[in-house]
C-alpha positions, 0 to 999 in steps of 0.5 A: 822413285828414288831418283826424283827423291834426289832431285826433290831434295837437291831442290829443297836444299837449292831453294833453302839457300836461295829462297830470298831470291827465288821468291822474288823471281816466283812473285815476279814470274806470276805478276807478268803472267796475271797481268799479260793475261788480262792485256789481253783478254781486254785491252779496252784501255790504253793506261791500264794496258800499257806495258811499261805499267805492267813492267813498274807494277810486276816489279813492285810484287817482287818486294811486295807481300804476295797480296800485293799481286791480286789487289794490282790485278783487281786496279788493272781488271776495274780499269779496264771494266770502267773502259768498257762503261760505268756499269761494266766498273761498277760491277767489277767494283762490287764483285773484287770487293765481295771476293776481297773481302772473303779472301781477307777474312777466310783464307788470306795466305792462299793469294797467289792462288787467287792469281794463278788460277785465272792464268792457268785456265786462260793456258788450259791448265784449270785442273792443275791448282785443284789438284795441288791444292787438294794435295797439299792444302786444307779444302778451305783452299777452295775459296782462293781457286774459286774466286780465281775463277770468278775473276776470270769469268767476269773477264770473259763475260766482258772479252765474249761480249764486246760486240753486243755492249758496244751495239747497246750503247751506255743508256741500255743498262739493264741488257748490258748487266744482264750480259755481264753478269750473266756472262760471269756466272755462265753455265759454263763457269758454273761448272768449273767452279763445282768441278774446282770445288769437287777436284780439291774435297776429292783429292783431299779425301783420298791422299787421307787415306791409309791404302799405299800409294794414296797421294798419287792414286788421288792426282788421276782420281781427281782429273777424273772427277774434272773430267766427269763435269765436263761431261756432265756440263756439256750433256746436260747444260750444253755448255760446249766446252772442247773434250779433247782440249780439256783431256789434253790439259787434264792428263798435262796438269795430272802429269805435273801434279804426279811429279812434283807430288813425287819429288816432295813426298816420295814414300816407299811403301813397300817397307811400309809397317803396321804398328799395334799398342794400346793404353788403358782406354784404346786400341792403336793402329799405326800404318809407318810408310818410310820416305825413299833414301837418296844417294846422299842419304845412303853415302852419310848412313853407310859405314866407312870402310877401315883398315884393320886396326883404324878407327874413325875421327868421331869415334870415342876412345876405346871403352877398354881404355877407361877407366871407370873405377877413377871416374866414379870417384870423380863423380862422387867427388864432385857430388 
């Protein structure tokens, strides 16, 4: 443990000198990966796919606010939809606003997560933002992953049902929105917005409490529970999502998760303390979990060794050698 707290606060103290550009490099990272994700699940228009666009657009969100990231995501999903039929855009349309329109008023600094999320479930990593989220996040942070999820759902409703929208044809509408709509919100995708939802209230509830090793307990606890609806929702909805997949990236993404919880928040409970005081009104009980001491740490707490007779640079001057009777005069002068 105390090796990943070094790590996390080189990290840190990296990230602080190079932020400017490291943000940058992160809004470019997640804007390729968005947009690469929706090339290929659709791919229906041949402007909306074109990747010198996709290039302009990623390197655009590099200077842009990271809003700018899901707006250029939803152009890209609504062009693509229009492709596919007026129906398929007109619902794209309708459903990017609703979920803008929460986002906006709700939760507006989570809107990398709006991004992210659909490119994690697409790699088969959906629990991993749950988890961080519910980690590191308040639970309002559920209305960012779960419209994540939405988008992603409509984008498969459209990938799955390509055969059946082009057999249809463009008079069919009422088949062709029952397929779309029904598409986006599946069984399937039903259950992984609860299991979404679940992860991050679970998560957030048990790295609350007081018991030791509480913020890592929580990352199994909450691929636990991700794994309880699929179950569920293979059981009783018959939704036929992969077990084995879904455990593989389950234990990938807790993995993840249980580092990066480790680098930045590395408690040692073991010299852990529970502090008892009280007022006039209440009885306080205080749990204090000290943070694992780097090697830097211990270098700049631990004395200088001196030979007999040294002081230290900082040191002040021997307090046999003032004298305190002329400085009282002093003060007392100067009063």
């Amino acid at each position: 443990m105390s090796g990943l707290a070094e790590f996390g606060k080189r990290m840190k103290m990296f990230y602080a000198r190079w932020s400017v550009y490291l943000d940058m490099l992160f809004k470019l990272v997640l804007a390729l990966a968005s947009f690469i994700w929706i090339r290929a699940m659709t791919g229906y228009s041949s402007l909306f796919s074109n990747v010198f666009l996709m290039l302009v657009l990623a390197i655009l969100c590099m200077v842009l606010p990271l809003t700018a990231i899901p707006v250029f995501d939803g152009i890209l999903i609504v062009g693509q939809a229009f492709s596919v039929g007026l129906d398929a855009g007109a619902v794209a349309i309708a459903l990017y606003l609703v979920l803008l329109i929460l986002f906006l008023r709700f939760v507006p600094d989570d809107a990398w997560e709006v991004a992210a999320m659909p490119v994690l479930t697409w790699i088969g990593l959906p629990v991993l933002l749950p988890v961080w989220c519910g980690l590191k996040r308040k639970p309002s942070a559920l209305l960012a992953v779960d419209s994540g999820l939405v988008l992603y759902g409509f984008v498969r409703a459209l990938h799955a049902n390509e055969e059946k929208l082009t057999e249809l044809g463009s008079s069919a509408y009422a088949s062709r929105l029952k397929l779309i709509i029904g598409g986006t919100f599946s069984d399937r995708m039903v259950v992984l917005i609860l299991a979404a939802t679940a992860v991050i209230i679970m998560v957030y509830s048990v790295r609350n409490l007081s018991a030791d090793n509480a913020f890592l307990i929580s990352v199994p606890f909450g691929g636990a529970v991700y794994l309880a609806f699929i179950l569920l929702g293979n059981a009783v909805l018959h939704t036929g999502m992969n077990l084995v997949t879904g455990i593989i990236g389950t234990v990938a993404a807790c993995l993840i998760a249980g580092i990066l919880e480790a680098m930045d928040t590395p408690l040692d409970y073991k010299k852990s303390e529970h502090l008892q005081f009280e007022d006039d009104e209440y009885y306080y009980y205080v749990k204090a979990v000290p943070k694992f001491a780097s090697d830097s740490d211990k270098a700049a707490t631990e004395p200088e060794e001196l030979m007999p007779g040294e002081k230290r640079a900082d040191d002040g001057p021997d307090r046999h050698d003032v004298d305190y009777e002329q400085k009282l005069e002093d003060s007392l002068k100067n009063l």
